[in-house]
N, C-alpha and C positions, 0 to 999 in steps of 0.2 A: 202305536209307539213301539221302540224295538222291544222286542222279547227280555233283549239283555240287561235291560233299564230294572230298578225298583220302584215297583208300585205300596207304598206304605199300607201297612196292616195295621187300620187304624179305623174308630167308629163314627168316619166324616159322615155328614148330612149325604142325601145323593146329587146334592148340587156344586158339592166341589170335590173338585178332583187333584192331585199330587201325583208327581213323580221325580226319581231322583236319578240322573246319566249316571251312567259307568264311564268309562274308554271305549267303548263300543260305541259306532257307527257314524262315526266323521269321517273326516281327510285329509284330516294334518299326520304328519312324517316325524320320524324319526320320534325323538323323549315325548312329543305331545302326542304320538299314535294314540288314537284316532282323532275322538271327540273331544279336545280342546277347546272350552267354551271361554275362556281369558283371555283379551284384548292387550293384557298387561305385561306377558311372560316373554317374548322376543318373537313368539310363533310367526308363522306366515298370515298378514291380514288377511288374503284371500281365502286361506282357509279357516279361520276362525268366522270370517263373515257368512263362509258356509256351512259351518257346522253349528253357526247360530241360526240360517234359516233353516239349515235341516229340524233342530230341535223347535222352533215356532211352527212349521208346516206338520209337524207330528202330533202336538198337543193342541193344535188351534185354535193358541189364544198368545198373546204378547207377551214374550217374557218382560220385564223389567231390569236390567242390571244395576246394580249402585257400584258407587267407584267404593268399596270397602276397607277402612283404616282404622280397626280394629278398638271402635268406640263402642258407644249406648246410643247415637241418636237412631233415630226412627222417623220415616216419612211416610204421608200417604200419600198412596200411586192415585187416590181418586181426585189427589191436585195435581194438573196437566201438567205444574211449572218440574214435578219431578221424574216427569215421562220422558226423559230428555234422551240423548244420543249416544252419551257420553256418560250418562251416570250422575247421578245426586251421591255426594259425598255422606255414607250411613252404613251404618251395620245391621239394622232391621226397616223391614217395608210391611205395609198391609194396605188391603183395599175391600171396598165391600162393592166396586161395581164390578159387572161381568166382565171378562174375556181378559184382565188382567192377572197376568202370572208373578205375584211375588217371587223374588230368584234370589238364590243365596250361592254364590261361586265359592266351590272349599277344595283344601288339597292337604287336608290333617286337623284345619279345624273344624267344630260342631256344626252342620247346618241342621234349624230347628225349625218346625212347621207347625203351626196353630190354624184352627180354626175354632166354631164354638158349634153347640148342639143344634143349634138351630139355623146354620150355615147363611147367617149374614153378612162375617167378617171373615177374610183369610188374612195370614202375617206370617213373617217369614224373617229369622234371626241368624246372624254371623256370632258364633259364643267361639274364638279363641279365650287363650286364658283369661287375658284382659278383657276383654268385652265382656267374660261370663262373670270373673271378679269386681267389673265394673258398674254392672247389672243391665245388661241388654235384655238379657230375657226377661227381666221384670218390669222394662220401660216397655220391649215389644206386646209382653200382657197386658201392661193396661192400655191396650188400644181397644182392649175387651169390657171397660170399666161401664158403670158403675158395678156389677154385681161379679165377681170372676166363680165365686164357689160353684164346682160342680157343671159348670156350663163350658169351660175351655178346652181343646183335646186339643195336643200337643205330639207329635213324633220329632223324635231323633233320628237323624242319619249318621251313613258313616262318619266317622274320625281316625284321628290317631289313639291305637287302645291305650291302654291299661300296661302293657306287657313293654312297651315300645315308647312313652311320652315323659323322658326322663326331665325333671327340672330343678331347680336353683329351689333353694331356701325362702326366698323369696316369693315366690309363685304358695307356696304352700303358708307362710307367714298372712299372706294376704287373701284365701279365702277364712285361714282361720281366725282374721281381725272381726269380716264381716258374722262371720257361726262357727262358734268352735269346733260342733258336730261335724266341718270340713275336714278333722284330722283323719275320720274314717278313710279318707277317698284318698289317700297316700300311704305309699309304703316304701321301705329302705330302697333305694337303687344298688346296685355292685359298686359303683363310682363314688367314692368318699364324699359327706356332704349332699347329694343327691339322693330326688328321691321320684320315684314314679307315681304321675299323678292319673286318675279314672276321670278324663273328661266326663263322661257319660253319665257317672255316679254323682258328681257335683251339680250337673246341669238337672238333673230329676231332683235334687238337693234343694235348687233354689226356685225351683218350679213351683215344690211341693208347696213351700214356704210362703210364697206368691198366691196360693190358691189356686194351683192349677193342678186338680189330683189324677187326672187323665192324660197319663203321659205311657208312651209308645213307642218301638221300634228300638235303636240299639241300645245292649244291654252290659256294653263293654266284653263281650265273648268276640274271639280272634275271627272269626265272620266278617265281623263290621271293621275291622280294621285295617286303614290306609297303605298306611305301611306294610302289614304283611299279605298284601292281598295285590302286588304290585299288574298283574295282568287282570286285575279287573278296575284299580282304583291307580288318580293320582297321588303323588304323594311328595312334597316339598321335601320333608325331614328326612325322606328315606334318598330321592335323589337327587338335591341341592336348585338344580331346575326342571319343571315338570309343568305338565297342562292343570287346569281346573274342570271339574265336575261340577254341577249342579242340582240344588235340590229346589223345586217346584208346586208351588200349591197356587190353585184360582177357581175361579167361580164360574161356574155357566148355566 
């Protein structure tokens, strides 16, 4: 795989593996340089079609794409009807047969990677704010059910931080309907009425909550984040149109 990709730093079984694209090593031009893995953005089909066989011939094993609209459902890739072309309409995937890649396409919002200790199941969650206030990550947990304690490991990838993801009243109203303890994960914006929310800090929030105490990878430090990190990452909010990156987890 490219050098310039992330490999999660996390305590998967040795039977599955993860990684998550940068910009690095595609073909597409201009705002979506390079590795533009979104079919959906205006990019050049031709090179998204190749910079999706470049990332399948690297990790070899089938990505999976879903057409992503910012829900809770969740499919499994080991039903062939969702191995489709074009995509199954969902915000989280998992499968527990080989050589299928759960894929989560982001450009600011959370993509989130599970597996469990004993690497039977991989799954793989889209958490913008809605899907995470909606509860994708805890419909994509229990794919892990009956027992989730202590068996789940979970990584985060890049987002948009902490420092950069200014939002509406709204957006904070409504993780604190679901737990009040969501007020931590906000604080005043400069912008009157606005307030900057910690994707990152909400999403290990409702992990925890969930039973999933093995959580990993971004920590909300400017590292991880979309937006200021614009020569390595995409990033919607920072330039109105832009490529997507991908985060990756499967089984072999």
């Amino acid at each position: 795989m490219d050098a310039r990709w992330l490999v999660p730093e996390w305590p998967a079984p040795p039977n599955v593996r993860a990684v998550c694209t940068t910009r690095d090593g595609g073909v597409s031009q201009g705002r979506y340089q390079s590795l533009n893995l979104g079919d959906h953005v205006a990019d050049d089909a031709a090179h998204v079609a190749e910079n999706r066989r470049r990332l399948r011939e690297a990790i070899g094993a089938r990505p999976v794409f879903l057409q992503q609209v910012h829900g809770t459902g969740v499919v499994a890739l080991d039903d062939e009807r969702h191995v489709v072309r074009y995509g199954t309409a969902a915000d989280g995937c998992t499968a527990t047969a080989t050589g299928l890649a759960c894929t989560i396409m982001v450009a600011d919002c959370l993509p989130v990677l599970f597996t469990d200790e004993a690497g039977h199941r991989v799954a793989a969650a889209h958490a913008g704010w809605r899907g995470l206030a909606g509860g994708v990550l805890e419909q994509t947990a229990r794919s892990f059910a009956p027992d989730l304690s202590g068996k789940v490991i979970a990584w985060l990838g890049p987002c948009i931080g902490p420092k950069a993801f200014e939002v509406g009243p709204e957006v904070k109203a409504a993780f604190e309907a679901h737990a009040p303890e969501a007020a931590a994960c906000f604080v005043p914006s400069a912008s009157a009425g606005k307030w900057l929310a910690d994707l990152p800090a909400l999403a290990r929030q409702r992990l925890n909550a969930a039973g999933v105490a093995s959580v990993h990878g971004n920590d909300g430090t400017d590292a991880w984040c979309t937006v200021a990190n614009g020569s390595r990452f995409f990033s919607h909010r920072r330039d109105g149109v832009s490529g997507r990156f991908a985060a990756l987890v499967w089984k072999v």
